[in-house]
Each structure stands twice: as structure tokens, then as C-alpha cells.
C-alpha positions in Angstrom: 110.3 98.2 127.9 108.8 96.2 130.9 107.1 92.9 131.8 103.1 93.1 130.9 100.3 90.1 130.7 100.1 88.7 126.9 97.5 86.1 126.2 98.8 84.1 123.3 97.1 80.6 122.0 98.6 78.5 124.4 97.7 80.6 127.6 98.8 84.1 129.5 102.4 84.7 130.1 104.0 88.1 131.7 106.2 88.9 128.8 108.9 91.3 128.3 108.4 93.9 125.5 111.5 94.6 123.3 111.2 97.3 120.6 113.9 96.8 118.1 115.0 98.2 114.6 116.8 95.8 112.4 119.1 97.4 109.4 119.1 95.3 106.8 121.6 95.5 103.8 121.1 98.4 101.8 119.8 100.2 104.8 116.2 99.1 104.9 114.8 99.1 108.2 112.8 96.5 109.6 110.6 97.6 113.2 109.6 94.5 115.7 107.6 94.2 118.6 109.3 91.2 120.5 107.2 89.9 124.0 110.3 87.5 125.8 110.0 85.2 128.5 112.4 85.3 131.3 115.1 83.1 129.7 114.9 85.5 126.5 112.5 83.2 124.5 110.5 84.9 122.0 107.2 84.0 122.4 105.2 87.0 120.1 106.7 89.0 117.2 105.1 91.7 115.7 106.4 93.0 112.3 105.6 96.2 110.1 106.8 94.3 107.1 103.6 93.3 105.4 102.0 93.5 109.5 102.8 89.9 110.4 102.1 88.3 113.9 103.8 85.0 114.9 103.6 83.1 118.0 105.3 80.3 119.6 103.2 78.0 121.3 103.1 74.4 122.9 103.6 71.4 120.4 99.8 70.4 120.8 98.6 73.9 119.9 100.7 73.9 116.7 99.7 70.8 115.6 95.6 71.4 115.7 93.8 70.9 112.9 92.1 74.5 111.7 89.8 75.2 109.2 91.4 76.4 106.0 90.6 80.3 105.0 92.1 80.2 101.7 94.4 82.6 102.3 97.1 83.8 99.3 100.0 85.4 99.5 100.1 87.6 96.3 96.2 88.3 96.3 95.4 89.1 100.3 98.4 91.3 100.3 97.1 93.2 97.1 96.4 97.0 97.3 92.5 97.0 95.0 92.1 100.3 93.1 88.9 102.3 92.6 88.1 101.7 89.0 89.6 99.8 86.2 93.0 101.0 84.1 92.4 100.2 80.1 94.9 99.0 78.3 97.5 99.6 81.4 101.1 98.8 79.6 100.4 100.5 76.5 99.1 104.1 78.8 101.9 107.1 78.3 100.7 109.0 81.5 98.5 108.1 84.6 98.3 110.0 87.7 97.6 108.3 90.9 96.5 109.9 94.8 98.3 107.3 97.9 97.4 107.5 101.5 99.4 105.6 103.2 98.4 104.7 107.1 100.7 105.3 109.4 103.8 106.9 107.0 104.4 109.2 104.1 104.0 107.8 100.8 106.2 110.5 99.1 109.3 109.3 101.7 108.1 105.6 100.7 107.8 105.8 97.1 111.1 107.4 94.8 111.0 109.9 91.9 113.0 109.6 88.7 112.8 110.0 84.8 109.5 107.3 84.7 108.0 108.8 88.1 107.2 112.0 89.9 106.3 112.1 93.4 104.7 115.0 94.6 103.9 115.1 98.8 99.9 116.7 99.2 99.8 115.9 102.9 101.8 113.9 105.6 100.2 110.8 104.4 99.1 111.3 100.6 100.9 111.8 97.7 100.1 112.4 94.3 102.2 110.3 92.0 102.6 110.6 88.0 104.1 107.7 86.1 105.0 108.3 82.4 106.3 105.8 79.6 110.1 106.6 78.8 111.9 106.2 76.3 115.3 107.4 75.1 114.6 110.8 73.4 111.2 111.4 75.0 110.1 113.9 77.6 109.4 112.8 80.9 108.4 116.4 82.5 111.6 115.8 84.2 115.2 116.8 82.8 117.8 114.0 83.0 120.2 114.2 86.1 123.2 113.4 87.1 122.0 112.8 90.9 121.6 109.0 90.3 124.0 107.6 87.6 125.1 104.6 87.3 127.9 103.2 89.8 130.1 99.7 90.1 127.7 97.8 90.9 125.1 98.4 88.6 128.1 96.9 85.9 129.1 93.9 87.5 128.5 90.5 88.5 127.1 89.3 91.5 125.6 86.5 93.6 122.2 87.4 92.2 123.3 88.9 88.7 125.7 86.4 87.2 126.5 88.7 84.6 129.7 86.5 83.9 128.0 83.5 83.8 129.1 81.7 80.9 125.5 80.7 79.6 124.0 84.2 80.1 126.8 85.9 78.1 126.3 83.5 75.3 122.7 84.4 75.0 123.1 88.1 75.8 125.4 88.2 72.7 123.6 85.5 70.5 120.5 88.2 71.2 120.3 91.1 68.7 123.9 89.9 67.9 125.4 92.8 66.0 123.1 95.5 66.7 124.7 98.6 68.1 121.7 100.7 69.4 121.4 100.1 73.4 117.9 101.0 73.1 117.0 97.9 70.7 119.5 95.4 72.6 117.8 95.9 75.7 114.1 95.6 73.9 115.8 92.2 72.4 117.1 90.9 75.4 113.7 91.8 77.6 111.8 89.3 74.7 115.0 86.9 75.5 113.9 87.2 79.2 110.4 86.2 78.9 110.9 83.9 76.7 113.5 81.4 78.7 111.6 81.2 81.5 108.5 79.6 80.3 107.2 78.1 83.6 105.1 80.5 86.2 106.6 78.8 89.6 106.7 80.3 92.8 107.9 77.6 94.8 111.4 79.7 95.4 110.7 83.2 96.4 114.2 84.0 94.8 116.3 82.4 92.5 119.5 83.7 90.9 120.0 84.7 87.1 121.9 81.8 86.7 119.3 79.7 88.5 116.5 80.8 86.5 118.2 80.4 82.7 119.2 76.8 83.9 116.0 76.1 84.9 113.7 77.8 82.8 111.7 78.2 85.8 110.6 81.2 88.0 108.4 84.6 88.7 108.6 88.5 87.7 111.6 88.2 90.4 113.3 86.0 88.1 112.3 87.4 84.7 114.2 90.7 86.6 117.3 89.5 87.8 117.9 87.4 84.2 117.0 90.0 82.0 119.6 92.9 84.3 122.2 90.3 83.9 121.7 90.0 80.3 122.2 93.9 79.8 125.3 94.1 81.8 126.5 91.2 79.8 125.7 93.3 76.9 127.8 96.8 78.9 125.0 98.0 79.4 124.5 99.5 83.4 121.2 98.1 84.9 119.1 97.1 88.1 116.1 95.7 89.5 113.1 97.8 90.5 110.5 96.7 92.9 107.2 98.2 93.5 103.7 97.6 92.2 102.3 96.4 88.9 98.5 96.9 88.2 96.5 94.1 86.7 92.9 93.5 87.0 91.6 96.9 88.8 94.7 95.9 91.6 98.3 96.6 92.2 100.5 93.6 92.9 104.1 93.4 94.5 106.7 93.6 91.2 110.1 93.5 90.4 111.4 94.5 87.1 114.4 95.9 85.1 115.9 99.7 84.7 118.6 100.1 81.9 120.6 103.4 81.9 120.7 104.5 78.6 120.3 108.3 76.8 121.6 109.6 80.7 118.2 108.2 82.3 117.5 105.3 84.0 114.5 103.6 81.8 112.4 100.7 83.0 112.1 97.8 80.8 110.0 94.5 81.8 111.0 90.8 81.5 108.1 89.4 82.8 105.8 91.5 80.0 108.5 92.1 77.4 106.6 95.0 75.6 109.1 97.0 74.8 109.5 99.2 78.4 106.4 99.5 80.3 103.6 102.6 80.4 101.9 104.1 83.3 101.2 101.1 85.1 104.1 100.4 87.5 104.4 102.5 91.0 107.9 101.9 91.7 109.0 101.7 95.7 112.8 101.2 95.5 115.9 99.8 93.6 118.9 97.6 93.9 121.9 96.5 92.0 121.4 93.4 94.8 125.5 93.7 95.4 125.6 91.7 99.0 121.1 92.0 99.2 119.6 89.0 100.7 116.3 87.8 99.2 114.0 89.5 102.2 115.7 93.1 102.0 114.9 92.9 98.3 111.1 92.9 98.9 111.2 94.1 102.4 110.3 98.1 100.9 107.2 96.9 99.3 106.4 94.8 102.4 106.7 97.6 104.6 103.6 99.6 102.6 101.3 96.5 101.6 98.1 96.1 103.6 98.3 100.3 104.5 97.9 101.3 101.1 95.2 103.1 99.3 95.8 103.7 95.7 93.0 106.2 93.6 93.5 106.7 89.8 93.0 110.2 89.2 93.2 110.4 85.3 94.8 108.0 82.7 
């Protein structure tokens, strides 16, 4: 754009302002605001993902001592709901009104067999999220539009569906058992139940990473549990949204299987069978050549401009 006075925490500077769109894999946009000096040093950088500020400053100015504000990750960047869901994962239908600032929350969030998106204005949608399950009716016929491709079958850096450890335990899991539907509610409980220790020291680890260790999030319950059902043949992905809990919605990542010509979400992190109204889902990968940030970078870009109303369970 052109040079203009920024005050940042170390002083004033006459900064140059840079807009700039980065694509990131799988074709998720990222906008910046960039202030340079004159040798091209970022100094500012504004972000829409998540609305994040950073600025460089002098050595001394870093290193200050400031007061803690307890800030947290997962529960400042929560979206709080107007009254409280009961019994969430065991609901078969709940409709939901989202106004998103500043965007379109029927371009933001995607329709399917679990979820209907249905745009009321510019900025509000009305969203209806139903419990699937192969042979029930979702208000929307099965489609070919979205089936299953290459990479939703086969191993990758993420999914290590070939990994000789997870295809021991996909097929030592409901070993024998020939309905799809009841392998992947087996391997889901398998999921859960191997990583037994809540850590979110690595925002994302690897199937392979988190059998080993035993260790990990809903991120890791995801990506182990969609490499155990392609172990098994069966095509899946991650999806990655929100999940409600405690009259808010959190960032989520879970499982979809395609099975009965659907894609049908199923939960590693909850392992209850598939999940009920409860999930608002934003995107989904197979995570063939994703990076960790363009995985989470759709639900980043509507956190903190979010309003979500329940309209009827």
C-alpha cells in the first residue's frame, strides 16, 4: 500500500503496509496485514486466523516482566452459547442460528448427510445437525457429489495407515466381524482407549506418534482412529469444527467413515458410538501433503467472530 506512522511497544516507526493472501495446502486462505520497515523487516502482523497481532520489538521490551492475565488457549478462543444443551452426544437433532462478523457462515461452514446449512442472511445461517447412522434418515438423500477418493484410502505422513503397529490393532479389533458399521464403533472404543493421557504439549502428532506414545488430544484421538479404519478398508477422514461442552463450543477434530454411500461421523476422543447433534462441523481433510496449521486454520479463521444460538434441541 504506502508508508504510514505505526506506534508499536518499542516506539513510532513509518511503516509500509503489505496486504497479502497466503494459500495454504488444500486451498485455505490465510489474509495478513504486514507493516515493513525499509529493509523489508516485519515489524507488525495482523492475522484473521483466530485475530492475532504480533510485534517485533527491541530485546529490552521483550524481555519486561508483565503481569500474567491468565489467558488460555482452548477457553478465550471459545464461542459461549445462550443456554445449556442436555445430554449433547446422545441428542438426534439440534438446530442452531450463526452470525458470523465480518463473513458468511453458510460459505464457512459445509453441508452433508450429518449437517444442513441453510444461508438466512449475508452473515447468519441456520444450521441443523442430526445423528447418522447407516440406514437412518438424515432429511438429506445420499450423494454421489462427495465420495470417497485416493486419499481418503491410503497412507500418509499424518495417517500411517500402513504402520505396522496400527494394522495389528486395527485387525486384532473386532477381529472377524464383517459389518463396517460395528468395526468402525470397535475401533473408535480402540481409539480412546490407547491414548489414555490428555496432553497438549504437541499441537499435532501423527497416528503413529500417538499409538506409540499413548499420549495426545481430540487431534490425536482423530488421526489414530481414521488410520485404524483405512487399515481395516474402510475410506475415512478427519473433520474439524466445533464440539459443545458445558453451554460452549470448542475447536474439534474428529473422524468421518464412508459407509452405507454417506460419509458418517464417528468420535475417538468420546467413543459413543458416532456423535448426536452436538458437533458444527467447518471443514475436512484426508491430510495428504496438510501441514498442522492448515488443518485448524478453517476453524481459526471463524473463532472470536462467532455467535452460536440454539434454537431447539
Amino acid at each position: 500500500r504506502d508508508f504510514e506512522r505505526v506506534s508499536l511497544p518499542g516506539g513510532n516507526y513509518e511503516l509500509l503496509r503489505i496486504q497479502s493472501t497466503l494459500k495454504l495446502p488444500g486451498g485455505q486462505p490465510l489474509e495478513e496485514t504486514l507493516w515493513t520497515d525499509r529493509t523489508g523487516a516485519v515489524l507488525r502482523r495482523s492475522s484473521t486466523a483466530m485475530n492475532l497481532e504480533s510485534y517485533r520489538v527491541p530485546k529490552s521490551v521483550a524481555l519486561e516482566r508483565s503481569p500474567s492475565n491468565g489467558f488460555d488457549l482452548g477457553t478465550d478462543l471459545s464461542v459461549p452459547v445462550d443456554r445449556s444443551l442436555k445430554n449433547p452426544h446422545q441428542t438426534k437433532r439440534v438446530r442452531y442460528r450463526l452470525t458470523l462478523e465480518a463473513g458468511d457462515p453458510a460459505a464457512a461452514f459445509v453441508s452433508g448427510a450429518s449437517q444442513q446449512v441453510r444461508s438466512l442472511d449475508p452473515h447468519t445461517a441456520e444450521i441443523t445437525v442430526r445423528a447418522v447412522r447407516p440406514g437412518t434418515e438424515t432429511g438429506k438423500p445420499p450423494t454421489a457429489e462427495d465420495p470417497p477418493g485416493d486419499d481418503d484410502r491410503s497412507a500418509n505422513n499424518w495417517i500411517q495407515s500402513d504402520n505396522p503397529d496400527i494394522r495389528k490393532l486395527a485387525e486384532e479389533t473386532a477381529a472377524g466381524e464383517q459389518d463396517p458399521w460395528k468395526v468402525a464403533v470397535a475401533l473408535e472404543s480402540a481409539a480412546r482407549k490407547r491414548i489414555t493421557k490428555r496432553d497438549y504439549s504437541q499441537a499435532f502428532a501423527s497416528a503413529a506418534e500417538a499409538l506409540e506414545s499413548g499420549r495426545g488430544d481430540c487431534t490425536e484421538h482423530a488421526v489414530l482412529l481414521t488410520a485404524l479404519a483405512r487399515a481395516r478398508g474402510i475410506p475415512a477422514r478427519v473433520a474439524m469444527g466445533l464440539v459443545y461442552q458445558e453451554q460452549k463450543f470448542l475447536y474439534h477434530m474428529w473422524t468421518e467413515v464412508y459407509l452405507d454411500g454417506r460419509w458418517i461421523p464417528v468420535d475417538g476422543t468420546l467413543a459413543r458410538g458416532g456423535i448426536g447433534g452436538a458437533h458444527l462441523k467447518i471443514a475436512h481433510s484426508s491430510l495428504e501433503n496438510a501441514s498442522a496449521f492448515s488443518s485448524i486454520l478453517p476453524v481459526a479463521q471463524v473463532v472470536g467472530k462467532l455467535k452460536i444460538e440454539i434454537v431447539s434441541p
